[in-house]
C-alpha positions, 0 to 999 in steps of 0.5 A: 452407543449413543453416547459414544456418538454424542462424545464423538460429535462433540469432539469434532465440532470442537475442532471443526468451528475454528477450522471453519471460522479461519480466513485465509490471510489474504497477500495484499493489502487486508490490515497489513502494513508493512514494517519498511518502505522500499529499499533504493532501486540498484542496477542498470537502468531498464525500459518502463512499458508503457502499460506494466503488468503489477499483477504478478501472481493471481488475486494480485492488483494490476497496480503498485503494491506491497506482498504480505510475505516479505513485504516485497514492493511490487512496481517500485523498479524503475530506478531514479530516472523514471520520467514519471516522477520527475518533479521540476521543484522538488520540495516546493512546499517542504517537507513532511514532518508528520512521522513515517512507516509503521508506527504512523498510521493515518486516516484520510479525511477527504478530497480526492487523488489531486489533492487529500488530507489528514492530520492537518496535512495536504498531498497530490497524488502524482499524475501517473499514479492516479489511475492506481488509486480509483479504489481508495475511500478519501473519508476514511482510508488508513494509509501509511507515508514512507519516504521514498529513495529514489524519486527526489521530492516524492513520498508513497502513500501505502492504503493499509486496506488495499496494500496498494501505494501512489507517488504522492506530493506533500503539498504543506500544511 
């Protein structure tokens, strides 16, 4: 009998362990990025609150963000003509030539929402967008850069770690 309890012990645990050591995968942010920016915005142009609630499920940021499942980017629907992200020059120090999406992670290497960078390039994080990024580490913060198609002379910035993204100006080199 004890031996068919020690057996039956044995059997359990083995099963029991990588139950236990699984981690549910978290819906925002945790490691994941996405393998595409937002597609551009379509339909009638609509009302922007003054205060938008992002959080649309529980556990999710009161902030732009991408969902693990679907890469679904939550906050990017207001359309082209967001006054939030009006730029009077668009471009005005060029464009960024350092590789988008996925298969370009980067690592930031200091400052802050006005003005960070990594890989020799240097960027702003666009007025309105500040508040979004108070979580971010500017020492060392992987994020991801996508083009974005509809506000003209910004790109996003997506935190790899938090699954949240800003409007960010490219500022040069």
């Amino acid at each position: 009998m004890r031996k068919h309890f020690s057996l039956l012990a044995a059997l359990l645990l083995t099963f029991a362990i990588p139950a236990l050591a699984q981690h549910p995968k978290p819906e925002v942010g945790g490691g994941h990025i996405p393998k595409h920016g937002p597609a551009p915005f379509k339909g009638p142009a609509k009302a922007i609150p003054e205060k938008p609630n992002y959080s649309e499920h529980e556990g999710h940021p009161n902030a732009p963000h991408v969902d693990v499942k679907g890469d679904r980017w939550v906050g990017h629907d207001t359309g082209p003509n967001d006054p939030h992200y009006h730029l009077d020059h668009p471009w005005e120090h060029g464009h960024f030539t350092g590789g988008f999406g996925p298969h370009h992670v980067w690592r930031l290497a200091g400052g802050g929402p006005g003005r960070f960078w990594f890989g020799g390039f240097y960027f702003s994080v666009a007025p309105y967008d500040v508040g979004f990024c108070d979580g971010w580490l500017w020492d060392s913060d992987q994020i991801v850069i996508y083009e974005d198609p509809d506000h003209i002379g910004w790109y996003l910035a997506y935190n790899v770690r938090l699954g949240i993204y800003v409007h960010v100006e490219y500022l040069g080199t």
